[in-house]
C-alpha positions as CSV (number, residue, x, y, z in Angstrom):
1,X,-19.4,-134.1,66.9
2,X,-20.9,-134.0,70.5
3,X,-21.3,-130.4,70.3
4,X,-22.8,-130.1,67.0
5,X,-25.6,-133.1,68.1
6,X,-26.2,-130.5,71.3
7,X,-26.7,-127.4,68.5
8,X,-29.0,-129.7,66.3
9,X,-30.7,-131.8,68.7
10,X,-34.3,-132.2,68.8
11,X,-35.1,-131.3,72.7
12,X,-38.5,-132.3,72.6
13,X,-37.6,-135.8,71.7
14,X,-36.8,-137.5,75.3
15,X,-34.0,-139.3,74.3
16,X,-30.4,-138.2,74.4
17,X,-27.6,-138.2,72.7
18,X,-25.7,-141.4,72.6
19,X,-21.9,-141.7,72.0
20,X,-20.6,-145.5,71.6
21,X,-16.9,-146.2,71.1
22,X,-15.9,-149.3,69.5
23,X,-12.8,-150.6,68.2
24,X,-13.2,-149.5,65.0
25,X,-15.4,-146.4,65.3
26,X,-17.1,-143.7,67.8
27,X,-20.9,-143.3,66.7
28,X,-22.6,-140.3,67.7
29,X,-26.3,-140.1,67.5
30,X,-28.2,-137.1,68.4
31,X,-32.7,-137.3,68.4
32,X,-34.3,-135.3,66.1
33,X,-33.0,-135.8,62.2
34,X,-32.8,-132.8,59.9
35,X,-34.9,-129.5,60.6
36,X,-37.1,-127.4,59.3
37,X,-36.6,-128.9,55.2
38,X,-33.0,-129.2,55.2
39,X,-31.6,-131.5,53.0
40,X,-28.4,-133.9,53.5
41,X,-26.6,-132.5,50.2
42,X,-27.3,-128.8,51.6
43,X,-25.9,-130.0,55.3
44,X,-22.9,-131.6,53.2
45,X,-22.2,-128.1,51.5
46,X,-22.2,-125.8,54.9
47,X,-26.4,-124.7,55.0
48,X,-26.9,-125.1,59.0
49,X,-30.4,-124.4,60.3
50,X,-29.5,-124.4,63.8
51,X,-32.7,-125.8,66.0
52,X,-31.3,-124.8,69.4
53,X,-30.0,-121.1,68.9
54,X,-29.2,-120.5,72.5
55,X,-27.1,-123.7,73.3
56,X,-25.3,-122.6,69.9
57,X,-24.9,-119.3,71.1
58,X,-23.3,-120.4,74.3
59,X,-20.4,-122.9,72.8
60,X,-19.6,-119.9,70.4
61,X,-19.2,-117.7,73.1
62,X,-17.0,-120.3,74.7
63,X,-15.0,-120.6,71.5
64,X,-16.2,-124.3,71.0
65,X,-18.1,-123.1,67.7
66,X,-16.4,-121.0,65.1
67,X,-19.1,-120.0,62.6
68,X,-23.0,-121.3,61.6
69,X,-22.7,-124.0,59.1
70,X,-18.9,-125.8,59.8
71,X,-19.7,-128.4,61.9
72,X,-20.0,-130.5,59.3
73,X,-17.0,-129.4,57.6
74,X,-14.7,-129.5,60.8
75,X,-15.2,-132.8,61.5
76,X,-14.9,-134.4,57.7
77,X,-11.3,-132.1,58.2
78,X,-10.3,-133.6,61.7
79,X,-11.0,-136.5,60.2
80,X,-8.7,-136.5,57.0
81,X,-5.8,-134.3,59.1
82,X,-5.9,-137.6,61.4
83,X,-5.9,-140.1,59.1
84,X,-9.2,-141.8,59.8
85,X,-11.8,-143.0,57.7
86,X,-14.1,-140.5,56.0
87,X,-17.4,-140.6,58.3
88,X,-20.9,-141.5,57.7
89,X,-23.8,-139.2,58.6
């Protein structure tokens, strides 16, 4: 999750990305919302319009990113493979 909020981050926002950890639940949040007219039910269904192509391009060099578009997908199947609640974007 932390790497995907690097790819998709909005660098022009100041902010950064927060990770919490609770009891219950690790929230990730990462500035900048969805880019460039993509939708939630095309993000849900593997469309990636990456916003930082270069950062991307680094953590799939490092093997960190498999293919454009399964970010989403990896993390809703970590989550089911561990037994943990289906997550909320």
């Amino acid at each position: 999750m932390i790497i995907n909020a690097h790819c998709h981050r909005n660098l022009l926002d100041e902010s950064c990305i927060q990770v919490a950890v609770y009891d219950d639940r690790l929230e990730v949040t990462s500035p900048g919302g969805l880019y460039n007219g993509l939708t939630y039910e095309e993000v849900m269904n593997g469309h990636s319009k990456i916003r930082n192509k270069g950062i991307a391009n680094i953590f799939s060099q490092m093997g960190l990113v498999e293919a454009w578009g399964s970010g989403i997908k990896r993390i809703l199947n970590a989550t089911e493979e561990y037994g943990l609640s289906k997550p909320r974007f």
